[in-house]
N, C-alpha and C positions, 0 to 999 in steps of 0.2 A: 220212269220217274213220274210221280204223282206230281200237279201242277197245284197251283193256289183253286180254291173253288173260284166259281163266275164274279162274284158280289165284291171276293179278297181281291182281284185282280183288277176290276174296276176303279176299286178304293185305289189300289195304289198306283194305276197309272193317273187316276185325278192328281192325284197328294205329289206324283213326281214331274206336274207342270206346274209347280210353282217353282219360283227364283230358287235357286241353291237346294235344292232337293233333286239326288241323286236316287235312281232305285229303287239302291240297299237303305238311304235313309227312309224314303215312301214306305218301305216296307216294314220298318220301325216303327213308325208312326202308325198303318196298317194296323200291326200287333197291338201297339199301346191303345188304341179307340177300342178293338175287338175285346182284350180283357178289361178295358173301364167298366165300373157299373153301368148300370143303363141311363140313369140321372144326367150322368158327365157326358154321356156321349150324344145325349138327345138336349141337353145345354148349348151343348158345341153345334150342333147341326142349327140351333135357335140363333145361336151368336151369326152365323153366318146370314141367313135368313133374314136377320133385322140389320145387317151391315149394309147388304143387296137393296133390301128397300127402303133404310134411310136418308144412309149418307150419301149427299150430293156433293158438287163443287159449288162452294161462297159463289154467288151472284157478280158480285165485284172483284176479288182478288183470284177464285179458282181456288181456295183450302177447301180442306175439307170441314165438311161444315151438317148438321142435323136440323138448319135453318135453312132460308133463303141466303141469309148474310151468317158468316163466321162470327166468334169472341170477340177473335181481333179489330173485325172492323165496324164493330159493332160498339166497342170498346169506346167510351168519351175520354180515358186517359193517355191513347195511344199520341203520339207526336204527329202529328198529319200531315208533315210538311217534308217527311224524308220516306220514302220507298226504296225496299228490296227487295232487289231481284230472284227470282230461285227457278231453280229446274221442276220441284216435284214439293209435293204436301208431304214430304217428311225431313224436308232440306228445313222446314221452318221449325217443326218440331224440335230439331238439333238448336236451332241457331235459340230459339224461347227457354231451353235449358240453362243456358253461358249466362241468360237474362241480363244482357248490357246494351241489346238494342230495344228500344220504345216504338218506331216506328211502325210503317204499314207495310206489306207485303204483297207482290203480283207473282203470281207461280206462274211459268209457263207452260206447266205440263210436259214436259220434254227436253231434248236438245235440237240443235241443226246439223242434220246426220244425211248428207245428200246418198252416201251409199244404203242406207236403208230408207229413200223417197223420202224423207223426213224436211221440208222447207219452213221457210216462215210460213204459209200457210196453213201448216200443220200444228203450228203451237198457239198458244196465244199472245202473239205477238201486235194486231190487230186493235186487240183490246187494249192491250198494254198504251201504244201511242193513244188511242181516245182518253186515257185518264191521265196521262199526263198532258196534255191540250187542256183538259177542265179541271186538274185539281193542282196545275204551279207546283211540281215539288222542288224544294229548292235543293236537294240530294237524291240521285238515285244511283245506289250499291247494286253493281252488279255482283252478283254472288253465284255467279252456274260452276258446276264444277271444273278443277284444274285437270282437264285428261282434252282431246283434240276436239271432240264435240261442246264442252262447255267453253274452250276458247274461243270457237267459232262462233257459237252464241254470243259471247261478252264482243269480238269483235265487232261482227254483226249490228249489236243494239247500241253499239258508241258513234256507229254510222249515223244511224236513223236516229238518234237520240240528242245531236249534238247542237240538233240548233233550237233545243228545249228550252233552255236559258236554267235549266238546270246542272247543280255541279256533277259530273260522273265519276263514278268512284267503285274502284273494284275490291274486294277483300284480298289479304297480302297472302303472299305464299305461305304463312302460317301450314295450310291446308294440304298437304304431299302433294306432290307433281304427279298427275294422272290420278288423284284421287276425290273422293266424294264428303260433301259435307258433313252426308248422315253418318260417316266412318270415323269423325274427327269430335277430340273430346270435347268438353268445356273451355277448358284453358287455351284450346288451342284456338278453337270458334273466338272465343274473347282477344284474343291477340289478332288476330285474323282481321277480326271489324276497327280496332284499336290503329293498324296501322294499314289501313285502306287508302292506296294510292290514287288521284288523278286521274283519266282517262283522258285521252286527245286525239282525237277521228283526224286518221290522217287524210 
């Protein structure tokens, strides 16, 4: 049985560690770059190349950001006085679609995953209590996802968070049980923030 040459094979065991890329799909994607013209395919490799050396994480919140400081928080129209919470710089992408929150946003980069070494000091959790010490918000949504690591989180931050003099307020089940923000549509993200309940640190 003849194998892929050296370069084909390369290619697709890169392309099949990323997220959701199985093999047979690496190997699709393999084929599709090998028969692009040479423009698209040497585009593509540039597209990566200026991802790698632009984009950072916002100074302040952790988005992604081709500044020092994000849009967001750069923003003079944002609402400054309500923060949410998220796991990752694509939970905020989801939630800026619905376009019904104004407010600011802290990404934590993560969850709290004690089976994979994952603690508070592994996210930015840290940072998170320093901004709220100096900027008073008088709301902060926590928004990590509904599956047992994003519970842990929300539980987690309603600890540490409770004698903020801030109100805590989580998004409603809107959002499927064990499921991710970036999963869930507009309508659902909008109902989600619309009936955002209470927290109370036991």
């Amino acid at each position: 049985m003849t194998d892929f040459p050296v370069s084909m094979r390369l290619l697709i065991e890169e392309l099949s560690k990323m997220p959701g890329i199985g093999p047979k799909t690496a190997q699709r994607l393999a084929f599709y770059i090998l028969r692009s013209p040479d423009n698209d395919a040497e585009a593509l490799a540039a597209a990566i190349r200026k991802v790698k050396e632009s984009v950072r994480f916002c100074g302040v919140c952790n988005n992604l950001s081709d500044e020092d400081l994000c849009e967001i928080c750069k923003s003079p129209s944002r609402t400054k006085s309500v923060l949410c919470v998220v796991e990752e710089p694509n939970d905020i992408v989801t939630i800026e679609k619905a376009r019904n929150f104004n407010g600011l946003y802290h990404v934590l980069l993560g969850s709290l995953s004690p089976l994979d070494g994952i603690g508070p000091s592994e996210l930015k959790i840290k940072e998170l209590l320093d901004r709220v010490r100096k900027e008073k918000f008088k709301e902060i949504i926590i928004a990590t996802d509904f599956n047992t690591e994003g519970e842990a989180t929300a539980l987690y931050l309603t600890k540490i968070l409770k004698g903020s003099g801030a109100r805590l307020t989580r998004v409603a089940y809107g959002i499927p049980v064990g499921g991710g923000l970036e999963y869930a549509d507009q309508a659902t993200i909008t109902k989600a923030f619309e009936g955002r309940r209470e927290l109370k640190a036991s």
